[in-house]
Rosetta silent file (secondary structure, phi, psi, omega in degrees, C-alpha in Angstrom):
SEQUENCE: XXXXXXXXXXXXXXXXXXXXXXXXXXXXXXXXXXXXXXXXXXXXXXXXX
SCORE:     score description
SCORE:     0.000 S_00000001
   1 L     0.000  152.955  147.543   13.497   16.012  -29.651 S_00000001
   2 L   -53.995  141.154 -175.792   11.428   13.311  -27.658 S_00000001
   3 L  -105.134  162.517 -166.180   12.429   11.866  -24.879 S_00000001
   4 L   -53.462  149.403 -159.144   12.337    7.608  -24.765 S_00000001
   5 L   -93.720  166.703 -165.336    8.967    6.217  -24.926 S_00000001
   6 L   -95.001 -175.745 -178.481    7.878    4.351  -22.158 S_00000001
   7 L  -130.411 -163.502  164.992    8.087    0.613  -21.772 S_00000001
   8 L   -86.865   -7.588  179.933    6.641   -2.104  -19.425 S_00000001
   9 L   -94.605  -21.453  165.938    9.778   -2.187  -17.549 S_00000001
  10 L   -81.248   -1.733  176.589    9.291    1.419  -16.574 S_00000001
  11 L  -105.232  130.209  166.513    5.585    0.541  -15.016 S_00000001
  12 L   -33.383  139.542 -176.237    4.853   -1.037  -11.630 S_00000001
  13 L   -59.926  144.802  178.279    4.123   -4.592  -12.065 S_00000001
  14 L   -61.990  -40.517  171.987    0.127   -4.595  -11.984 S_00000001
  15 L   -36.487  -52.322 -154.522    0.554   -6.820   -8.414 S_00000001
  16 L   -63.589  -52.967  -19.185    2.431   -3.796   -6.896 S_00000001
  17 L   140.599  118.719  171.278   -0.856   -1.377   -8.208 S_00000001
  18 L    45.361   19.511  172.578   -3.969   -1.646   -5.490 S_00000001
  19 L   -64.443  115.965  176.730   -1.834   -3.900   -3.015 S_00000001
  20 L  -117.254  161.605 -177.837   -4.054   -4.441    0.017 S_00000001
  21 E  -132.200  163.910  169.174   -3.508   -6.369    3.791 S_00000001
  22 E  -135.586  157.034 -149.224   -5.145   -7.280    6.033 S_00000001
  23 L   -76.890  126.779  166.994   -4.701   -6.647    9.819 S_00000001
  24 L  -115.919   13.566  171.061   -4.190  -10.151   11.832 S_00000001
  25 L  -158.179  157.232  175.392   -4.044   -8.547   14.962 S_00000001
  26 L   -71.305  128.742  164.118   -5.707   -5.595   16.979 S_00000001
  27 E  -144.401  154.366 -175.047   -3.897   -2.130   17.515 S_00000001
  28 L  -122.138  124.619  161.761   -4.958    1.375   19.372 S_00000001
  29 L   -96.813  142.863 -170.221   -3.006    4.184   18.772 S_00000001
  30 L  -101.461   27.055  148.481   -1.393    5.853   21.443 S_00000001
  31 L  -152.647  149.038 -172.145   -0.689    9.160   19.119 S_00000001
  32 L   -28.388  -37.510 -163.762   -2.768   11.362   16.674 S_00000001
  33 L   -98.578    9.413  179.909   -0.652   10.319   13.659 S_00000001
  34 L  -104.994 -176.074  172.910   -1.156    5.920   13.964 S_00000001
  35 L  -102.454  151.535 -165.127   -4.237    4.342   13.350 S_00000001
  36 L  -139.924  138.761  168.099   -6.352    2.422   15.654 S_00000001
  37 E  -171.258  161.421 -159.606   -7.958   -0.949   14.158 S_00000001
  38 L  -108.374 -178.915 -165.879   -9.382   -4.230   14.654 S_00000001
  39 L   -65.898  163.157 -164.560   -8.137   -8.062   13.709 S_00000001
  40 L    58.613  -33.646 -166.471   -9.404   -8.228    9.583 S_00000001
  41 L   -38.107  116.672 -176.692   -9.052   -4.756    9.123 S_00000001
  42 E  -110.825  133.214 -171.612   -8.293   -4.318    5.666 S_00000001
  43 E  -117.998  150.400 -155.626   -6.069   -2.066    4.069 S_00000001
  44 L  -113.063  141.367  165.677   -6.027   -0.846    0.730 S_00000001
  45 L    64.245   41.330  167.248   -3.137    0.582   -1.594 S_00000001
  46 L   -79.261  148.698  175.770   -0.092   -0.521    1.293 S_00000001
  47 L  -150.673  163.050  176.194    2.912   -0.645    0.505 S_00000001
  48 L   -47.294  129.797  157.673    6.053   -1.320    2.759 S_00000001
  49 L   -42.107    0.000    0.000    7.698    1.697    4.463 S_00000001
């Protein structure tokens, strides 16, 4: 048998889908694995740790 079809409550909200920020302050990373960027820096498809 098939398993349950999907619905809209099983899909990310469209909001969630391409959420971008932007940077309001300057940061340099001090190790290989951060990022280094300036104030506006915009980031695309973030999502909260």
């Amino acid at each position: 048998m098939g398993g349950s079809p999907i619905t809209t409550a099983d899909k990310p909200p469209e909001s969630v889908i391409n959420r971008k920020a932007r940077a309001v302050y300057p940061c340099e990373a001090e190790h290989s694995s951060e990022l280094s960027f300036e104030i506006g820096a915009i980031f695309e498809d973030a999502s909260p740790p």
